[in-house]
KETORZA-939863 format. One record per residue (C-alpha): x, y, z; chain; residue in one letter. Coordinates in steps of 0.001 Angstrom, whole numbers, plus 500000, padded with zeros to 6 digits. Example, Ala and Ser with C-alpha at 12.3 -4.5 7.8 and 13.67 -1.06 7.14 Angstrom:
! KETORZA-939863
512300	495500	507800	A	A
513670	498940	507140	A	S
This chain:
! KETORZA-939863
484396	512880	512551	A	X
487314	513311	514847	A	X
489560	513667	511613	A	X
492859	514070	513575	A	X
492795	511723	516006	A	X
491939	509133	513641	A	X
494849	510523	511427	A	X
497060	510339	514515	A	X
495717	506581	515279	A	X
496737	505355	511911	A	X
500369	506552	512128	A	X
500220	505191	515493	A	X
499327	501720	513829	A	X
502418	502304	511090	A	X
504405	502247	514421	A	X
503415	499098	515421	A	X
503766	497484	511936	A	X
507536	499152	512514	A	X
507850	497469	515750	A	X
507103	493785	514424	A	X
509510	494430	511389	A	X
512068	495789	514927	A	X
511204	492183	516358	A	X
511120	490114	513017	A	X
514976	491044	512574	A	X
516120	490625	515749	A	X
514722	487197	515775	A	X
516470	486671	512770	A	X
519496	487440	514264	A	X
518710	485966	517934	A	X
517169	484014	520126	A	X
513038	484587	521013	A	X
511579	481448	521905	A	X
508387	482304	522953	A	X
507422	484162	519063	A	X
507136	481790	516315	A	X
508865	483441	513493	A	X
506023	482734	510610	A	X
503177	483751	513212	A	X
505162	487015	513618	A	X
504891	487413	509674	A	X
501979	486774	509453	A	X
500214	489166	511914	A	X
502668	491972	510395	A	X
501454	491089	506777	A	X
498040	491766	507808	A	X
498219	494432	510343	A	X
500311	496509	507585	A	X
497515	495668	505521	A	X
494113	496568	507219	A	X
495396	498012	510756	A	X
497491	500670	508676	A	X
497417	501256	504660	A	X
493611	500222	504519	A	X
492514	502325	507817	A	X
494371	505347	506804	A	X
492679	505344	503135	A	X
489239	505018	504949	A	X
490245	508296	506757	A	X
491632	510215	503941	A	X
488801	508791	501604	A	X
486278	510137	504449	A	X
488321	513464	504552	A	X
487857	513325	500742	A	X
483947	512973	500553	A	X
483763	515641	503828	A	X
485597	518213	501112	A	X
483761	517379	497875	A	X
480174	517128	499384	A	X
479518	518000	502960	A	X
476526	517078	503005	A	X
476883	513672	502873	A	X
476601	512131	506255	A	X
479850	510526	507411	A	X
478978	508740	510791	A	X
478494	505601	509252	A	X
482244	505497	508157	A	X
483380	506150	511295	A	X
481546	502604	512638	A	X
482910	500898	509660	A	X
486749	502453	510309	A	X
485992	501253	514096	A	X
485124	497980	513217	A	X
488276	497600	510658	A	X
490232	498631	513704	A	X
489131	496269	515919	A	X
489253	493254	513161	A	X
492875	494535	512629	A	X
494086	494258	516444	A	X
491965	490795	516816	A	X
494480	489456	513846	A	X
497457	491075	515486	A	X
496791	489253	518149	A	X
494936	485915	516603	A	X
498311	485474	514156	A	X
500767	486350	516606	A	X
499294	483421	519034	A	X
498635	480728	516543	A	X
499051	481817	512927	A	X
496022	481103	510578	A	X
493010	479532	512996	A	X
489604	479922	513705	A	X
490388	483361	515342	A	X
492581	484910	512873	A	X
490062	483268	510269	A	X
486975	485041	511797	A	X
489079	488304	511949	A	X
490569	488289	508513	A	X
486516	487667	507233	A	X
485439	490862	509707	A	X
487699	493271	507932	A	X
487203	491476	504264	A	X
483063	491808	504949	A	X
483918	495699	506244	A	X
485409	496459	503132	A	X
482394	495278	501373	A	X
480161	497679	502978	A	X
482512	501037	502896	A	X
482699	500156	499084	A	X
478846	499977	499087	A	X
478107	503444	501185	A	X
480671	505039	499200	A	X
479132	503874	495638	A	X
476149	505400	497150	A	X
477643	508603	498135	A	X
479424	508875	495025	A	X
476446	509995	493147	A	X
476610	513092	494904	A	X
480476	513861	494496	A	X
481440	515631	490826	A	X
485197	515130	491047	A	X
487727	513457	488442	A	X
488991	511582	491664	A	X
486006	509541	492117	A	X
486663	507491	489700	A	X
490028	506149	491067	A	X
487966	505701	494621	A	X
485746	503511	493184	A	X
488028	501491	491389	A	X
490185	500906	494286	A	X
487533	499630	496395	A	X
486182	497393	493379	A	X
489778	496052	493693	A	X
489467	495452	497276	A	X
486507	493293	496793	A	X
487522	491315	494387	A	X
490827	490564	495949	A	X
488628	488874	498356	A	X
487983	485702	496180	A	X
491588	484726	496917	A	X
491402	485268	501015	A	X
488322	483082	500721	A	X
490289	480537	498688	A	X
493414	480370	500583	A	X
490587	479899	503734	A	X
488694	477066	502053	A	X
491863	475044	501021	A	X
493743	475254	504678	A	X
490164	474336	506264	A	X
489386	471151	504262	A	X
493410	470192	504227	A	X
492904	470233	499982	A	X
496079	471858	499088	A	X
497477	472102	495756	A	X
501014	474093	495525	A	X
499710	476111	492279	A	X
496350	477193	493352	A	X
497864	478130	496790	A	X
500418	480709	495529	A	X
497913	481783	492621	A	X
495241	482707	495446	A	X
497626	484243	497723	A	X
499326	486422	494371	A	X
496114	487252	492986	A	X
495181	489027	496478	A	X
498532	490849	496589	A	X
498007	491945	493311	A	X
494425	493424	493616	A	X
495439	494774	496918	A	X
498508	497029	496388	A	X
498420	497376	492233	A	X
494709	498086	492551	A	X
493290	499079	495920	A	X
496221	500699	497102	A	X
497743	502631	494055	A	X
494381	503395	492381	A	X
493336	504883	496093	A	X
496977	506705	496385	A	X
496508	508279	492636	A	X
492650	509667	493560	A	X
494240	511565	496641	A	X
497393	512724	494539	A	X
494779	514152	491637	A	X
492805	515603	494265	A	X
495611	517817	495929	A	X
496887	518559	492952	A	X
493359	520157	492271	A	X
493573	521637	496079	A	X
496906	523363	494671	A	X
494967	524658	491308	A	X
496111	521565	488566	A	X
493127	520170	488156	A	X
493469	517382	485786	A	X
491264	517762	482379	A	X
487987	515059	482483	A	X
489101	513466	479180	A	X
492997	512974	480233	A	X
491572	511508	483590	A	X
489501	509012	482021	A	X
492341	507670	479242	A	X
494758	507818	482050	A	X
492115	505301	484388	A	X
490979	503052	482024	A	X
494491	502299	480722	A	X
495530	501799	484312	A	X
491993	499865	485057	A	X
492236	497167	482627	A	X
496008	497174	483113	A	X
495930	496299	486917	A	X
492476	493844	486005	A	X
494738	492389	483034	A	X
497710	492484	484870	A	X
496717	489948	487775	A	X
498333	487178	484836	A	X
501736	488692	485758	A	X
502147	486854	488948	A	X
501163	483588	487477	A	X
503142	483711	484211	A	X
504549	479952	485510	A	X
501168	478584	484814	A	X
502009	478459	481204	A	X
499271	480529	480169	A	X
497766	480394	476390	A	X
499331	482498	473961	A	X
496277	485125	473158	A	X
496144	485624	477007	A	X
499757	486356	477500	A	X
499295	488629	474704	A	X
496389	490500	475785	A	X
498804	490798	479600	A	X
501348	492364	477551	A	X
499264	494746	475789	A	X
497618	495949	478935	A	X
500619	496424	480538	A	X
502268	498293	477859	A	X
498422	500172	478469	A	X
499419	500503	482104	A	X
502992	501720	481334	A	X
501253	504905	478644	A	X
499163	505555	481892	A	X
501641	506004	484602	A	X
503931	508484	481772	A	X
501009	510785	481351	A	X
500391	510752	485613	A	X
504154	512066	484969	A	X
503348	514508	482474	A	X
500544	516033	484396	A	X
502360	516163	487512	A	X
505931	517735	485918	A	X
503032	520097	484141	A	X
501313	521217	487362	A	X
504982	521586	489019	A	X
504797	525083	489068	A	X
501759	525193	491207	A	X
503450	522714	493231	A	X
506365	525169	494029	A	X
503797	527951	495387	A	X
501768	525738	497102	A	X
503524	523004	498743	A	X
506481	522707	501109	A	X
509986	521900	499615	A	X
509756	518294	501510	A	X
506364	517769	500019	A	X
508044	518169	496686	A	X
510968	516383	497730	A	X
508962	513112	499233	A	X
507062	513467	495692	A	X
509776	512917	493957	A	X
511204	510067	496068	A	X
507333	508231	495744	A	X
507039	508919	492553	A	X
510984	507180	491523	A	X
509651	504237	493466	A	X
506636	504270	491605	A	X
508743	504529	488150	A	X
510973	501686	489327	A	X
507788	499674	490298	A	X
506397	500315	486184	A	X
509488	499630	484773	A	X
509668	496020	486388	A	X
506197	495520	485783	A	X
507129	495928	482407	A	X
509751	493543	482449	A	X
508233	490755	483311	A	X
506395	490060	480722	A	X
509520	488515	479517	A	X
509151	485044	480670	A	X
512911	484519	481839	A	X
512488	487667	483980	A	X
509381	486766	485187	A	X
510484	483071	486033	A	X
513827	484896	487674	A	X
511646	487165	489769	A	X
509290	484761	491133	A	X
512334	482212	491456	A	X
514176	484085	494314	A	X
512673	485013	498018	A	X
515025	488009	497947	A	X
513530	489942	494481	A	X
509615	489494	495949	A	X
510230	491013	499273	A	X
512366	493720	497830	A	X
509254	494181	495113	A	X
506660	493813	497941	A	X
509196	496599	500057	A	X
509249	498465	497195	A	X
505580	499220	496360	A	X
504301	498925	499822	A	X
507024	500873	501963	A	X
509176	503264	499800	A	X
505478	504011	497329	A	X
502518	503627	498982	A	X
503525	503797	502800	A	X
505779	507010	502722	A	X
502945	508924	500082	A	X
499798	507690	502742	A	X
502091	509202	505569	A	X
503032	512566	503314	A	X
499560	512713	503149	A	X
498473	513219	506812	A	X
500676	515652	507052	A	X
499901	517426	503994	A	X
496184	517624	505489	A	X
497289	520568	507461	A	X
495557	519235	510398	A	X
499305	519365	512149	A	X
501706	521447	512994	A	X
504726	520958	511300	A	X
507758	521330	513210	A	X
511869	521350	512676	A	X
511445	518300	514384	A	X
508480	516425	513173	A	X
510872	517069	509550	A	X
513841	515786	511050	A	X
511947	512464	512114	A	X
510492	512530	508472	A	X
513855	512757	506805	A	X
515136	509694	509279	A	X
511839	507485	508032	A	X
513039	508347	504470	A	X
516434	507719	504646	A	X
515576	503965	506641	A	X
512942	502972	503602	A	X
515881	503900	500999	A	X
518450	502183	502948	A	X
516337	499306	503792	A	X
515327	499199	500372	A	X
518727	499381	498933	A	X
519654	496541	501343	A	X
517272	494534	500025	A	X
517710	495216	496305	A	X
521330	494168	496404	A	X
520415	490990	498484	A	X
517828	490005	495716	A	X
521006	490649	492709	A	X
523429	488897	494624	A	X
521100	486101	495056	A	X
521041	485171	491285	A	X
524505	484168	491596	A	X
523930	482782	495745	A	X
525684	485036	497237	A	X
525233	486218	500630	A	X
526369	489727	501851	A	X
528144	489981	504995	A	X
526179	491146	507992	A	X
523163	491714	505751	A	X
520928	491061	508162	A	X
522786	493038	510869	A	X
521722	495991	508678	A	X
518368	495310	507796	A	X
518040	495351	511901	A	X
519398	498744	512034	A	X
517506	500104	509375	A	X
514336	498827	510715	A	X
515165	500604	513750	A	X
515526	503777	512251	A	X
512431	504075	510632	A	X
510852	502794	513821	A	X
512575	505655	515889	A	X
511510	508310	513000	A	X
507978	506918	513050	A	X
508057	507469	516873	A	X
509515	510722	516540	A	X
506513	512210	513758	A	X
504294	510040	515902	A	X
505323	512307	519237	A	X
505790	515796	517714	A	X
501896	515100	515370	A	X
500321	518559	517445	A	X
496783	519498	516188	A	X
496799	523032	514510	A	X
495239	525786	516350	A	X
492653	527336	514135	A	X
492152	530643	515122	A	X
């Protein structure tokens, strides 16, 4: 498998999701008639979704099974990561023209039933692979599939008109949740495990397996989280709050291990490898420590109760955690050359996800109290901007490695 060009590809596709935040803003801000702002939203939502986070796992989780067991045949994937791509650009398109339809529909189902079958291939596959990382592979995709049930729901109820408010936001939560606390992270903590092997800290089998299954049932558990306003019984809020303290034990011994193998890490990895480490993994603290917090029902209520907090949440997991690790990643693959400035355009995309985040954060405080900053907006423009300029910049200066 052409490895780097579908490496380059998916950065290529992060651009585009970087564009439509670009035009998102600006609209916003001004006049643009001919886009209909929650069509626009929509076809970003799921083009971040399958066109870039999910293709660019399927290419680092192919990269993966090339590593552990070349033998395994891996022409098959490359159909399936074709067909995701074209499901992905028919939604762009579909939910850009007319939002959720028949077309967008039929797309959305293409790349839902293509996940089905990569999960499948790889369970098979899997039997061949000896590696602690497997584990967190298979999980993901389990996550993926399942997340399903509430794309399928969401479907069902705007097809026969049968809305109810509740069931709506519980379906549309629940695939959010299984998405980027389970296909996403679980996929991001397999790759992290596995170059920290590839740098000579591999991770012991019985920590791995403590570490997943306390993360496992926490994410499975955890779904109850986003629908604490349901006024769920008292043994099941319980049983949330225990697997999320589970969760919590988890993601301080992924800390451990990591601060353990740091050493290693110095040797073998570049001092911006380290440094975007450190930056994912704060995000990733930040994202545990409100996790954690809203089991208390006030918070909960409070964080659900304000547009503001959820998109700086979403922002936070998806853009400053996931995103910027998936994108460290390619790089990391050594399949490019790194240049002074290929770096320079990374250290741009960083500092536009922190101050975009940071943008956002304080819009979501001052928003308990309804208050507006000044020119908030104005910024959020320019900050989208950046990172689209610093995407364009790593996207331009991404030269395949001569291999002598």
């Amino acid at each position: 498998m052409q490895r780097t060009f579908w490496l380059k590809f998916s950065v290529f596709n992060f651009f585009l999701v970087a564009l439509l935040g670009v035009i998102m803003r600006y609209k916003i801000l001004y006049s643009l008639p001919f886009l209909d702002q929650k069509h626009l939203q929509e076809a970003h939502s799921h083009f971040a979704f399958y066109g870039w986070i999910t293709n660019v796992l399927y290419v680092l989780i192919v990269n993966y099974i090339s590593k552990v067991n070349p033998l395994v045949q891996l022409k098959k994937y490359e159909y399936l990561i074709m067909i995701n791509l074209a499901a992905s650009f028919a939604m762009l398109g579909a939910f850009m023209y007319g939002g959720y339809f028949w077309a967008s529909i039929a797309a959305s189902t293409a790349a839902l039933l293509t996940s089905f079958v990569f999960c499948y291939f790889f369970v098979k596959d899997a039997r061949k692979i000896q590696d602690v990382s497997k584990i967190w592979f298979l999980a993901g995709l389990f996550f993926a599939v399942i997340s399903s049930v509430g794309v399928f729901n969401l479907a069902y109820m705007m097809s026969s008109k049968n809305i109810s408010q509740d069931i709506y936001l519980a379906s549309e939560y629940y695939f959010l949740h299984f998405q980027y606390n389970g296909f996403f992270i679980f996929s991001c903590i397999g790759l992290l495990l596995y170059s920290l092997k590839e740098a000579g800290s591999p991770i012991s089998e019985r920590t791995n397996r403590l570490m997943f299954w306390l993360m496992f049932f926490g994410c499975l558990v955890g779904v109850g989280l986003s629908v604490l306003w349901m006024k769920l019984p008292v043994f099941i809020f319980a049983l949330i709050v225990l697997t999320t303290i589970g969760q919590t034990a988890s993601a301080v011994m992924l800390f451990g291990f990591v601060r353990k193998s740091w050493t290693n890490l110095v040797l073998k990895w570049s001092p911006m490898q380290r440094f975007v480490l450190i930056y994912v993994g704060f995000a990733f603290a930040v994202k545990i420590a409100l996790q954690l917090g809203s089991n208390i029902p006030a918070l909960n209520q409070f964080a659900f109760g304000f547009r503001n907090v959820v998109i700086a949440y979403l922002h936070l997991v998806l853009l400053m955690c996931i995103a910027t690790f998936l994108l460290n990643q390619i790089l990391a693959t050594n399949y490019f050359t790194v240049t002074k400035t290929l770096l320079l355009g990374l250290k741009m995309f960083l500092l536009g996800i922190f101050l975009n985040e940071l943008m956002l954060g304080l819009m979501g405080i001052f928003s308990i109290k309804y208050v507006s900053i000044p020119y908030a907006n104005h910024f959020l423009l320019y900050f989208s901007l950046l990172i689209f300029v610093a995407l364009g910049i790593i996207l331009l200066n991404m030269k395949t490695r001569k291999i002598n």
